[in-house]
N, C-alpha and C positions, 0 to 999 in steps of 0.2 A: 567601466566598460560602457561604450553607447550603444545605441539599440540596434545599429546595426550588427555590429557586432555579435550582440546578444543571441540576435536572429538569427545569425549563419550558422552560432555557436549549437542551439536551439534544434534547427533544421540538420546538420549532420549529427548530433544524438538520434534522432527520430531516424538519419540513413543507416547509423550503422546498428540499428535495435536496440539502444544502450536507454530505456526508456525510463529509466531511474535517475540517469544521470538530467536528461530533459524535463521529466516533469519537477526537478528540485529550483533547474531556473528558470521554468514556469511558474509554481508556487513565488520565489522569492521576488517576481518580477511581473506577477496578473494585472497589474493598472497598466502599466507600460504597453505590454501585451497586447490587451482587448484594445487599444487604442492603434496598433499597427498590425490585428490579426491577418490582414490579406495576403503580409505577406509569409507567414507560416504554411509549413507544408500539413497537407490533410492530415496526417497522425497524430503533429504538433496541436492543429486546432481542435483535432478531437481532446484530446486533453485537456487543452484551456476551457475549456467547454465544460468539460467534466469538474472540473476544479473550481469555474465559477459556478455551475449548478450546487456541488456541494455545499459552497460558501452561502450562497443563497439560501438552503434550507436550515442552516446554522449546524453541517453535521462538521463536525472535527476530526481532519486528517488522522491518521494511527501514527503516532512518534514514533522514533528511531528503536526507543526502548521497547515499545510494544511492537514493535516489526521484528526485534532479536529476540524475543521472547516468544512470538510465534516459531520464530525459525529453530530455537532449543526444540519446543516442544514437536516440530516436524523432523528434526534428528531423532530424539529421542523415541518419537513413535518410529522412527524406519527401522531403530534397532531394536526395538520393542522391549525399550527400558522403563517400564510401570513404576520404578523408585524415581528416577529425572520427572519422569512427567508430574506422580504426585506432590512431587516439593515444587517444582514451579506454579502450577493448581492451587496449591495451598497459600502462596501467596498473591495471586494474579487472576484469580479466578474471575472478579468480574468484566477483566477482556475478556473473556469468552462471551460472556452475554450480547456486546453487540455485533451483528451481522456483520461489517466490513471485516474483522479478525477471523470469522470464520470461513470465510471465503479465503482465505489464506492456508489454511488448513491441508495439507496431504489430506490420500485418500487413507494410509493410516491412521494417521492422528484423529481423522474426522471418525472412525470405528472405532478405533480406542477409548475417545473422550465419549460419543455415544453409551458405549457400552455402560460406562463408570460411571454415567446418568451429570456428566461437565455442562454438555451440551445438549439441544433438543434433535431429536431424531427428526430427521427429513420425513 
């Protein structure tokens, strides 16, 4: 795929709010990118943005696996299943500790894991 291509591709993720699908060929394409930002639309840029600031201070994206593991654990808090939660807890506990997972968090999940002392209270 060339860059233009990439761009157009890029720019309607960012039209139609699929912004998962965008920043995945932002991440797999950031040198490419920062080198033709002008012609990205402001969502898009915001993004590259976001994703070379991160890289810059050495923080590491959250994987596929810790993104479905968050999303178990905001399932199982909407049904308010304290056995799901515990066994995923039990293994996975130190994603909780960094900030970007928690910010992923339902407002369930974020009361739940509170309460059971997972996470620190706001």
């Amino acid at each position: 795929m060339n860059t233009k291509e990439l761009i157009v591709i890029i720019n309607r993720c960012v039209e139609e709010l699929d912004f998962v699908t965008a920043r995945k060929y932002i991440e797999e394409n950031m040198s490419i990118l920062e080198e033709h930002r002008s012609k990205l639309k402001s969502n898009a840029r915001d993004i590259l943005e976001f994703l070379i600031d991160q890289k810059k201070s050495g923080h590491k994206p959250l994987t596929r696996q810790e993104l479905a593991t968050i999303t178990a654990i905001n399932t199982y808090a909407s049904k308010f299943d304290m056995i799901g939660i515990k066994q995923i807890l039990k293994d996975r506990a130190p994603l909780f500790l960094r900030d970007d997972a928690i910010m992923h968090l339902n407002k369930d999940a974020m009361a739940i894991m509170e309460g059971m002392g997972a996470i620190k209270k706001e």
